[in-house]
C-alpha positions in Angstrom: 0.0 0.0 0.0 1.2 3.5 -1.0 1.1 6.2 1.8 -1.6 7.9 -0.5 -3.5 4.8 -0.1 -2.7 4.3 3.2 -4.1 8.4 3.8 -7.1 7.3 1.9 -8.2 4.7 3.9 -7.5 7.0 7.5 -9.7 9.5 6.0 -12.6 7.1 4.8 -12.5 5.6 8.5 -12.3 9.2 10.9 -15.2 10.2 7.9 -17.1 6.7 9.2 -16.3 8.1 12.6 -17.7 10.9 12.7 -20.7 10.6 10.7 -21.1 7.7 13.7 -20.9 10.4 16.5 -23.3 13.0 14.3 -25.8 10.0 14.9 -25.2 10.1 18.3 -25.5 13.6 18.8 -28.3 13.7 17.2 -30.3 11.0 19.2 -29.0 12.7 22.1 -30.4 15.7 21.2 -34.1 13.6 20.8 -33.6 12.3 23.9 -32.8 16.0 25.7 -35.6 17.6 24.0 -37.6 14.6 24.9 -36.7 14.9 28.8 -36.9 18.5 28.8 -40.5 18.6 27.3 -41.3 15.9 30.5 -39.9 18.3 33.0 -36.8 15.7 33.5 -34.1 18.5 34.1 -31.8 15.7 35.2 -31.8 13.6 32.6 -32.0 16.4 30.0 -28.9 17.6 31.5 -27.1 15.1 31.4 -28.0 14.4 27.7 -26.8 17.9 27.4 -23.2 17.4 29.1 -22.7 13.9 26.6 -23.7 16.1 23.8 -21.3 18.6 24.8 -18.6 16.0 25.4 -19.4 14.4 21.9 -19.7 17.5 19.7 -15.8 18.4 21.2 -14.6 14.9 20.6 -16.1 15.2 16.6 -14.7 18.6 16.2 -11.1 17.6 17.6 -11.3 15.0 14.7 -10.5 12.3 17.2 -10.7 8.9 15.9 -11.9 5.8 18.3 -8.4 4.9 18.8 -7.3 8.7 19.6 -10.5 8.9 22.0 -9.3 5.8 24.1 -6.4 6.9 24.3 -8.0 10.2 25.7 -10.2 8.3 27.8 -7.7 5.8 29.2 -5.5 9.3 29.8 -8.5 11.0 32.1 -9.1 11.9 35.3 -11.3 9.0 35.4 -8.4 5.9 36.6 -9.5 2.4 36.5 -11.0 0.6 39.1 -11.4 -3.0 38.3 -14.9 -3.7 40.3 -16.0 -7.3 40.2 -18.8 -7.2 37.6 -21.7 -10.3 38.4 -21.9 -12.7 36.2 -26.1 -11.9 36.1 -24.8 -8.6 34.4 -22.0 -9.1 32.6 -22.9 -9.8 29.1 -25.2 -7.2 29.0 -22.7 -4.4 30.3 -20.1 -6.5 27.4 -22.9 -5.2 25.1 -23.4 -1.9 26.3 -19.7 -1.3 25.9 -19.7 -3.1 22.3 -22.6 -0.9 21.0 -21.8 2.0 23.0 -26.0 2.0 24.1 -25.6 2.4 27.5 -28.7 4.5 29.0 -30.4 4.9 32.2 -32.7 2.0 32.3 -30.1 -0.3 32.4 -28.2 0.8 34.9 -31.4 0.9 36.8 -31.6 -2.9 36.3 -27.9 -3.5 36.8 -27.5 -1.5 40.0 -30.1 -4.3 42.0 -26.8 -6.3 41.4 -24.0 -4.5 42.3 -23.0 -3.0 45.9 -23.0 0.7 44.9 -24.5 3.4 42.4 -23.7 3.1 39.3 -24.8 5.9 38.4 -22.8 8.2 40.6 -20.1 6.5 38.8 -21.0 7.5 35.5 -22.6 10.7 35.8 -22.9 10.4 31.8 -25.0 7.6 29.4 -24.7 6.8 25.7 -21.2 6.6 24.0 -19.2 8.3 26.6 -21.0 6.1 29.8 -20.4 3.1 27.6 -16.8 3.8 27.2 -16.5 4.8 31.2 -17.9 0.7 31.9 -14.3 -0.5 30.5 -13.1 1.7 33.7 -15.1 0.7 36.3 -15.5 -2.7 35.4 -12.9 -5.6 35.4 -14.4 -6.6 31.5 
């Protein structure tokens, strides 16, 4: 492969990545209008903070690699929790589609010995990515 190639196939894939976090941002923003219009201010902000978070990460041009690296760089160190074998496929899917909302950590927490959602603080793509962290996957 020829580096022109090899600059061809970079920029098809951070193209692919970012019209992936346009799609997120843009079901975010359903779900924040959606919460807001139910009088939810808490989940409506915190579909507002991911947005945030998402919009910098596809302006930056980050690619998925680039934003692990971010991520794994964060304030946010790892923790290695034992994660119940009830849970854990589902929270191995969460990461893997990056779906991650508030119902199921609803669900999850009658499992585990804290709130996970003081963990998280965040849902969608960045709360999936913040699983790999707290969880010994």
């Amino acid at each position: 492969m020829s580096p022109h190639e090899g600059n061809n196939v970079r920029t098809k894939y951070k193209i692919r990545v970012m019209h992936e976090l346009e799609i997120e941002i843009k079901r975010l923003r359903v779900l924040m209008l959606q919460a807001f219009d139910d009088g939810d201010e808490i989940n409506g902000d915190q579909y507002y903070n991911e947005i945030d978070v998402l919009a910098k990460i596809l302006n930056s041009g980050m690619s998925k690699e680039e934003y692990a690296k971010w991520l794994d760089s964060s304030e946010h160190e790892r923790e290695n929790l034992h994660l119940p074998s009830e849970i854990k496929g589902a929270v191995i899917d969460a990461i893997n589609d990056s779906n991650l909302n508030k119902e199921m950590v609803d669900e999850w927490n009658s499992y585990l010995d804290f709130d996970l959602h003081e963990k998280l603080q965040t849902y969608g793509f960045i709360g999936s990515a913040r699983l790999n962290k707290i969880f010994a996957v």
